[in-house]
C-alpha positions as CSV (number, residue, x, y, z in Angstrom):
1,X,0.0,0.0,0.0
2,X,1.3,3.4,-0.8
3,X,0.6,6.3,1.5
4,X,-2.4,8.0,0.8
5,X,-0.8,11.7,1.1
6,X,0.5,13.8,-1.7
7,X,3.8,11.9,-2.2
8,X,2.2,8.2,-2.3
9,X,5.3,7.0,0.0
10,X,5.2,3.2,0.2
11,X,3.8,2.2,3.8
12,X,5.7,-0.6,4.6
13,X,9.0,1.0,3.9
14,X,7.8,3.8,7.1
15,X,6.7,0.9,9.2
16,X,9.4,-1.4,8.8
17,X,12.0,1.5,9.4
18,X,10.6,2.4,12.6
19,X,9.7,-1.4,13.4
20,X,13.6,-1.9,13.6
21,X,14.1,1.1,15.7
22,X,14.9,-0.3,19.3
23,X,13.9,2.0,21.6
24,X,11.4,2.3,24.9
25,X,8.7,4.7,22.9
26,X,7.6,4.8,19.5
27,X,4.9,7.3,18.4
28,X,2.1,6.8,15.7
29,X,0.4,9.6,14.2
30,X,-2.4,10.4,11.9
31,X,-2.5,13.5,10.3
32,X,-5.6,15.0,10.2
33,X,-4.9,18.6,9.3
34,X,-6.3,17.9,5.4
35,X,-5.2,21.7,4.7
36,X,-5.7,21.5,0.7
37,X,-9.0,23.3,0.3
38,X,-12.3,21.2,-1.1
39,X,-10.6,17.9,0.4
40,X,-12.9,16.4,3.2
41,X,-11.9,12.2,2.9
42,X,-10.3,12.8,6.5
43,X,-13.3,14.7,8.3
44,X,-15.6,12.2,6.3
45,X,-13.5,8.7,8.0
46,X,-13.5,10.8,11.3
47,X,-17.0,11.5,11.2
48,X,-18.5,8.3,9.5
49,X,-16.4,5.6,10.7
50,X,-13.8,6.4,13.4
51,X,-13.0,3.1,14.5
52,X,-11.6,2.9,11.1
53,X,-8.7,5.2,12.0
54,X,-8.3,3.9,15.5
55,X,-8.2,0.0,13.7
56,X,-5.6,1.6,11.4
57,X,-3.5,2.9,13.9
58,X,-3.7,-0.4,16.5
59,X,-2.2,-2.2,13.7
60,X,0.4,0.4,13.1
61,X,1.1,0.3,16.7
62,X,1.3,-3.7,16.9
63,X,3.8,-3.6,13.8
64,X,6.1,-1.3,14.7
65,X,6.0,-1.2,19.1
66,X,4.3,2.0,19.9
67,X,2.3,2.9,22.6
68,X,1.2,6.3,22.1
69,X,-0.8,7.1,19.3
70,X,-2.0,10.8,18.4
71,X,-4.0,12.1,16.7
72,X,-3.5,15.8,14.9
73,X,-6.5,17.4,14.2
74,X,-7.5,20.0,12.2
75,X,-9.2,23.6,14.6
76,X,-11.9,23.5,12.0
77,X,-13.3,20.2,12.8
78,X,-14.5,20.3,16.2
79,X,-17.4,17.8,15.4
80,X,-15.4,14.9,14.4
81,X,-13.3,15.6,17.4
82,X,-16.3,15.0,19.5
83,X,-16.9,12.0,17.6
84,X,-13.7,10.3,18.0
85,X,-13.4,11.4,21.3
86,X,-16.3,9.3,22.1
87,X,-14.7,6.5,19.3
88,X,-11.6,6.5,21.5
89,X,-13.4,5.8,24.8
90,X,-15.6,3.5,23.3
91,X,-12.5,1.5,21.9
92,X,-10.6,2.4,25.7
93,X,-13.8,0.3,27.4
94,X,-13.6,-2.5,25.4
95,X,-9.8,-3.2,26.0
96,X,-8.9,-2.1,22.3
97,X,-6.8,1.0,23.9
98,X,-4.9,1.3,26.9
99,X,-1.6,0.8,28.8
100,X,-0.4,-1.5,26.3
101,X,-1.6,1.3,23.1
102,X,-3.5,5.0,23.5
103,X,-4.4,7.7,21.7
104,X,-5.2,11.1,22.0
105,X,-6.6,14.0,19.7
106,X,-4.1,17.2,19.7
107,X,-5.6,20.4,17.9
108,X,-3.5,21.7,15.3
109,X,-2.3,25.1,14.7
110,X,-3.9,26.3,11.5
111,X,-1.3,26.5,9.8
112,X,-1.1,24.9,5.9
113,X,2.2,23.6,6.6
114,X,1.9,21.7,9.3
115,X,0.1,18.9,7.0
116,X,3.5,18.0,6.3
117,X,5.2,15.4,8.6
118,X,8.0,17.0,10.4
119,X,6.2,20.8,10.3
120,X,3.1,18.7,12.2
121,X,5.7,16.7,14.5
122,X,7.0,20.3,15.2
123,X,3.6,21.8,16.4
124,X,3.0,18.6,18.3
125,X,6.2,19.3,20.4
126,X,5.1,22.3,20.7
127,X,7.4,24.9,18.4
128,X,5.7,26.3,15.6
129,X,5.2,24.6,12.3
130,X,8.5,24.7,10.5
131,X,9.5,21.8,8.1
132,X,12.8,19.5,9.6
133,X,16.1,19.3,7.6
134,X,16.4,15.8,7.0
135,X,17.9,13.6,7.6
136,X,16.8,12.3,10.3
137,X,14.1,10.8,9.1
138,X,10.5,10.6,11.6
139,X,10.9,6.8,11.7
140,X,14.2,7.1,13.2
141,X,14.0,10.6,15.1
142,X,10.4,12.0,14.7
143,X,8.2,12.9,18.1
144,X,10.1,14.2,20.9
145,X,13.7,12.5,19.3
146,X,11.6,8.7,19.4
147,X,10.7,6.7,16.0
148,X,7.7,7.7,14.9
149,X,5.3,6.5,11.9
150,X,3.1,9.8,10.5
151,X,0.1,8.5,8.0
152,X,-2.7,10.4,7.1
153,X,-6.5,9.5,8.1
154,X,-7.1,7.5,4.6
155,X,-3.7,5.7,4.8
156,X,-4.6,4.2,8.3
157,X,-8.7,3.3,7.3
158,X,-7.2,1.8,4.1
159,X,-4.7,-0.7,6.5
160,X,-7.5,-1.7,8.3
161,X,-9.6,-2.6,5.8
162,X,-6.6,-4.5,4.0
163,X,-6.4,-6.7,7.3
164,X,-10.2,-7.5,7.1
165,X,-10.3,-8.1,3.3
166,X,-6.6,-9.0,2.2
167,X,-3.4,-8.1,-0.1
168,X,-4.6,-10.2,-2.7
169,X,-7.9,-8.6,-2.8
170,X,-7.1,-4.8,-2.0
171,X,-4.5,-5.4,-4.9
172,X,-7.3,-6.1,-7.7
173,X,-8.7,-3.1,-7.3
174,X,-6.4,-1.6,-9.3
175,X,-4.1,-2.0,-12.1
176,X,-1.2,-3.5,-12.8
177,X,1.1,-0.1,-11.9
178,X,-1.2,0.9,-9.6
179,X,-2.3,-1.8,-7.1
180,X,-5.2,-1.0,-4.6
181,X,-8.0,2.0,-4.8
C-alpha cells in the first residue's frame, strides 16, 4: 500500500523502518490537518467511521512497538473531534486502547504547513510549524527524538480494511502499476 498523502510514499518502507528502531517509545500519528482546500476524505472517515482510523492505527502500533498514538487534528473540525473522542473511549472500554496502546486528539495550529510530517511533528512538540532538515528521518527521530510512523486518516482506514479483506484482494482493485483503490 502506498501512503495515501500527496507523495504516495510506500507504507511498509515507514513501518518497517521504525519497526527496527529499538527504543522504549515509539509514536504513531495520523495526520488530520487535510489543509488543501475542497478535500474532506479525513473529516468524512473521522466522522463516518472512526473506528476505522483507531483500527488503522492499533495495527500500526502492533507492527512497529508503539504505545502512544495521536492524533493531529485540524481547529476547524470540532465535530469529528467529539466523535472520536467518544470512538476513542468506546475502543478504551472495550480493551482495544490502553496501557499497552493509547491515543489522544491534539488540535493543530492552523497552519497549511503543518500537514507536512515533520512541520506537524514540530507543532506537536510544541514549536511552531517549521519543516525539519532531513535527515533524520520521523521513523528514526520524529516525536520528541523517538521513531515515529506519521500516516494520514485515509492511509490508516485503508490498512485496516486490508487486514479484514486481504493483499490479494485490496490489490485487484487496481491496475497492474497501480495496485489498490
Amino acid at each position: 500500500m502506498r501512503g495515501r498523502g500527496g507523495a504516495g510514499f510506500p507504507t511498509h518502507f515507514k513501518w518497517a523502518a521504525a519497526a527496527a528502531e529499538q527504543t522504549d517509545l515509539k509514536f504513531v500519528v495520523a495526520n488530520a490537518d487535510e489543509g488543501d482546500a475542497g478535500t474532506f476524505i479525513d473529516r468524512m472517515i473521522m466522522e463516518g467511521d472512526p473506528h476505522a482510523l483507531i483500527e488503522g492505527m492499533a495495527i500500526c502500533a502492533q507492527a512497529i512497538g508503539a504505545s502512544q498514538g495521536k492524533v493531529y487534528l485540524r481547529s476547524e473540525y470540532p465535530h469529528a473531534e467529539v466523535i472520536l473522542e467518544s470512538a476513542l473511549q468506546s475502543a478504551r472500554n472495550e480493551g482495544i486502547l490502553g496501557d499497552h496502546f493509547d491515543i489522544e486528539i491534539a488540535i493543530g495550529a492552523g497552519s497549511y504547513v503543518c500537514g507536512e510530517e515533520t512541520a506537524l511533528l514540530e507543532s506537536l512538540e510544541g514549536r511552531r510549524g517549521e519543516v525539519r532538515a532531513r535527515p533524520p528521518f520521523p521513523t528514526t527521530s520524529g516525536l520528541f527524538g523517538k521513531p515515529t510512523i506519521v500516516n494520514n486518516v485515509l492511509t490508516f482506514a485503508l490498512a485496516a480494511a486490508i487486514m479484514r479483506v486481504g493483499g490479494e484482494h485490496y490489490g485487484s482493485l487496481g491496475v497492474e502499476s497501480s495496485k489498490g483503490t
